[in-house]
C-alpha beads as a LAMMPS data file, in Angstrom:
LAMMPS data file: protein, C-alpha beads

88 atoms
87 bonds

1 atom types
1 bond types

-500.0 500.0 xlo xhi
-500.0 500.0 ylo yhi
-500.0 500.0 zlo zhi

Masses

1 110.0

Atoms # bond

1 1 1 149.661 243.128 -91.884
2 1 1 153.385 243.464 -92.265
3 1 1 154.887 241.699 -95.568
4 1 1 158.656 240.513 -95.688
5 1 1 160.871 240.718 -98.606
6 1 1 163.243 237.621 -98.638
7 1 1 167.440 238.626 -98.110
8 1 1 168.975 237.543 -101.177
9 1 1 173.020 237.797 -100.954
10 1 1 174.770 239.800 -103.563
11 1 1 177.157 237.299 -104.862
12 1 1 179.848 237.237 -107.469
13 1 1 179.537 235.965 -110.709
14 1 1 181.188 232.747 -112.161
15 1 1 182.742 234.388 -114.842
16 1 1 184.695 236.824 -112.875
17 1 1 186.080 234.193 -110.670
18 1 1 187.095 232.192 -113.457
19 1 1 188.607 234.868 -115.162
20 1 1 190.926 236.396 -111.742
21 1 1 191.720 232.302 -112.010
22 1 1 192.877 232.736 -115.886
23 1 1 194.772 235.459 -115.210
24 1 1 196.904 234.363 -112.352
25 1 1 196.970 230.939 -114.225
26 1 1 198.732 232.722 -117.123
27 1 1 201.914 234.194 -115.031
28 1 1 202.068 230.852 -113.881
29 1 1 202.710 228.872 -116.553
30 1 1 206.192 228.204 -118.492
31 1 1 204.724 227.978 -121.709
32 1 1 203.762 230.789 -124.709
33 1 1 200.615 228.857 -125.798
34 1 1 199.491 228.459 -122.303
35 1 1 199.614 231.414 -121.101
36 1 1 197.833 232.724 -124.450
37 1 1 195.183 230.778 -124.110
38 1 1 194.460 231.382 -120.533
39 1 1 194.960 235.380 -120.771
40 1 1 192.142 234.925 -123.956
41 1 1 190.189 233.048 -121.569
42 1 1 190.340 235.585 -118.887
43 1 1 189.875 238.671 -120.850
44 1 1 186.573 236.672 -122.449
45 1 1 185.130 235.478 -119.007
46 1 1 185.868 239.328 -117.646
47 1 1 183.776 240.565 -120.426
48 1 1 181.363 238.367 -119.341
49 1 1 181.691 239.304 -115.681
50 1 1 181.108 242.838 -116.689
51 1 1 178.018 242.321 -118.334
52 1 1 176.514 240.031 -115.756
53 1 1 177.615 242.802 -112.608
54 1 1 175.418 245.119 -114.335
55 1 1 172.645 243.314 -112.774
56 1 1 171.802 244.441 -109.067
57 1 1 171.970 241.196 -107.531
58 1 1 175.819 239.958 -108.785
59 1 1 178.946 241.574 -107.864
60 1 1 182.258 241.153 -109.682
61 1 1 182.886 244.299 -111.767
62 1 1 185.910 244.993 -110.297
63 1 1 187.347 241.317 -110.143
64 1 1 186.131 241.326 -114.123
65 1 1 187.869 244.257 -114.975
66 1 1 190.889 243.290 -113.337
67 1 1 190.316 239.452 -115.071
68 1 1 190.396 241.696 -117.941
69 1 1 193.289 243.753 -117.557
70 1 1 195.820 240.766 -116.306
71 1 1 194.587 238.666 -119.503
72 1 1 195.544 241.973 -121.536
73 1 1 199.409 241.801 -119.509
74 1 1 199.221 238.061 -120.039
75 1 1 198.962 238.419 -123.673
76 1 1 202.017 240.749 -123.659
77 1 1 203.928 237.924 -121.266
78 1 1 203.347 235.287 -123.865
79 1 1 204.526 237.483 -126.788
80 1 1 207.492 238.815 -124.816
81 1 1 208.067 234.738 -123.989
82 1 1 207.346 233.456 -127.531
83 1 1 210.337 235.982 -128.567
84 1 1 212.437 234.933 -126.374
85 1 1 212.024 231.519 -127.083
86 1 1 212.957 231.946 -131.145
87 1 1 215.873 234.175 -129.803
88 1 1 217.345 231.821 -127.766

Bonds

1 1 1 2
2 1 2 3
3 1 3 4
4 1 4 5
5 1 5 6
6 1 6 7
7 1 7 8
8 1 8 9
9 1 9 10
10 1 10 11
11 1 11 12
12 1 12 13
13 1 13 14
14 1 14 15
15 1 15 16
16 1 16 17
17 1 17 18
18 1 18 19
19 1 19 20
20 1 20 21
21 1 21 22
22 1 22 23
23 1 23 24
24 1 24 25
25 1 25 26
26 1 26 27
27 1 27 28
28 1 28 29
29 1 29 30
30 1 30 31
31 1 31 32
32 1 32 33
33 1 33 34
34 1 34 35
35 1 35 36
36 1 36 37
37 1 37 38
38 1 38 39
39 1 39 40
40 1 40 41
41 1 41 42
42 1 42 43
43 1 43 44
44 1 44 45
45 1 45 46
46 1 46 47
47 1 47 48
48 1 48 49
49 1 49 50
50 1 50 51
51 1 51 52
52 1 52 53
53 1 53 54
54 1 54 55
55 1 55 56
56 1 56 57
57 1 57 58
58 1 58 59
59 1 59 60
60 1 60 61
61 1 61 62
62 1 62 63
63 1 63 64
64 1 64 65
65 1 65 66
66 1 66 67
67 1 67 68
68 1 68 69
69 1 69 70
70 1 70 71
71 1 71 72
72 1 72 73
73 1 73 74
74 1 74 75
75 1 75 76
76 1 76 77
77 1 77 78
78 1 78 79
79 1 79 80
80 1 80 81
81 1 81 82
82 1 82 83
83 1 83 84
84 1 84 85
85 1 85 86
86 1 86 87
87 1 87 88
């Protein structure tokens, strides 16, 4: 008697969507704040993303990572913008 396994769909995880979102949100914005917050926000959910694409069934390692690494530029962006702001 043959016994079938069920197809279950690697999918990706929540977090790392939300933190590619973050991360484009934060080169998008016109304000220092805003785009601090959302690069914090991305590199947080990418750590999360990480941690959850360590588990066979969810992908998103690479979309985390990269979450991660545009919240780290994003921070830079906001700190370049927040100088130019009391410079000018």
């Amino acid at each position: 008697m043959a016994t079938t396994t069920p197809v279950t769909r690697n999918s990706f995880s929540i977090p790392s969507l939300i933190s590619i979102v973050a991360a484009i949100g934060a080169f998008m914005t016109g304000s220092a704040i805003l785009t601090m917050v959302l690069a914090v926000v991305a590199i947080l959910f990418g750590i999360l993303g990480v941690i959850i694409s360590l588990s066979p069934v969810k992908r998103g390692g690479v979309a985390s990572t990269f979450g991660i690494l545009a919240g780290g530029a994003g921070i830079i962006a906001a700190i370049v913008r927040a100088i130019m702001w009391m410079a000018g």
